[in-house]
N, C-alpha and C positions, 0 to 999 in steps of 0.2 A: 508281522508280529512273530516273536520267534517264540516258539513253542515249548512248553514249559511243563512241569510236571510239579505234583505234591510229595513231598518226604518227609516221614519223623523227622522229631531233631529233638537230641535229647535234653528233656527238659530242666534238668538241672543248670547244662553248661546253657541253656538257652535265658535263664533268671542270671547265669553271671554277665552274659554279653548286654542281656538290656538292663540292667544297673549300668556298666559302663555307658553306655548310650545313652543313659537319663542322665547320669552323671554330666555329660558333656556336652548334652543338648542336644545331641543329632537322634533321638529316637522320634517319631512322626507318631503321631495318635490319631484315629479319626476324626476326630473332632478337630483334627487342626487340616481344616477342607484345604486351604492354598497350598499350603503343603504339600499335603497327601495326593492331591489330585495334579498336582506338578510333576512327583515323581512318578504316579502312574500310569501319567502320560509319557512321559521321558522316556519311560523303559519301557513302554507299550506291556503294560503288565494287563491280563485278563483279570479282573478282580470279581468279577460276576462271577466264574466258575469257579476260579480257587476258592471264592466263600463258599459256593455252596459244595464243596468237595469238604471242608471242613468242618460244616453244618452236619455232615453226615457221619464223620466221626464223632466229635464230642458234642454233649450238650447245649452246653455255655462255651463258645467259643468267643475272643479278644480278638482282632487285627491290630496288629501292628508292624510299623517297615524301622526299620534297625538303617542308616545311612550315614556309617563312620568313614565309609573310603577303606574298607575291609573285605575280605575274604568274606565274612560273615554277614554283609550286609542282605536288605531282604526285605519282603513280605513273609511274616510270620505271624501266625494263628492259634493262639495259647489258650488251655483251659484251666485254670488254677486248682478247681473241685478236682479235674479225672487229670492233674498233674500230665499233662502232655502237652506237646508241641507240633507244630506242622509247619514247613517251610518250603515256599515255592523258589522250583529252581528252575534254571531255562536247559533245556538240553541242545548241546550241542553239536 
């Protein structure tokens, strides 16, 4: 599993990439399990921790993985109330 880290990301350019991505259909939502659980597999993403790394900043936190074939794709972890974002990235 390669090892991965949590980061801001700012929230504003974060609402324009996932408009694109809802627009074109490659945004993944939890609720869409085959999905979701395809790419987390695939990319050996740790979802347990990164949630709860997220939980501990904002309140209300979203998951959601952004999968355009982008620089910007991801797990990302949005609170709409406390306007912020968190993006798991893998270090390399």
């Amino acid at each position: 599993m390669a090892r991965a880290k949590i980061v801001e990301y700012d929230y504003y350019k974060f609402l324009q990439i996932l408009r694109r991505a809802s627009d074109s259909g490659r945004r993944i939502d939890k609720s869409d399990a085959e999905r979701w659980d395809r790419y987390v597999r695939e990319r050996h993403v740790n979802e347990v921790a990164a949630t709860a790394i997220a939980r501990e900043k904002f309140e209300q936190v979203e998951p959601v993985i952004l999968d355009e074939g982008r620089d910007t794709d991801g797990l990302y972890f949005f609170s709409r109330n406390e306007e912020g974002c968190l993006k798991l990235t893998t270090l390399d």
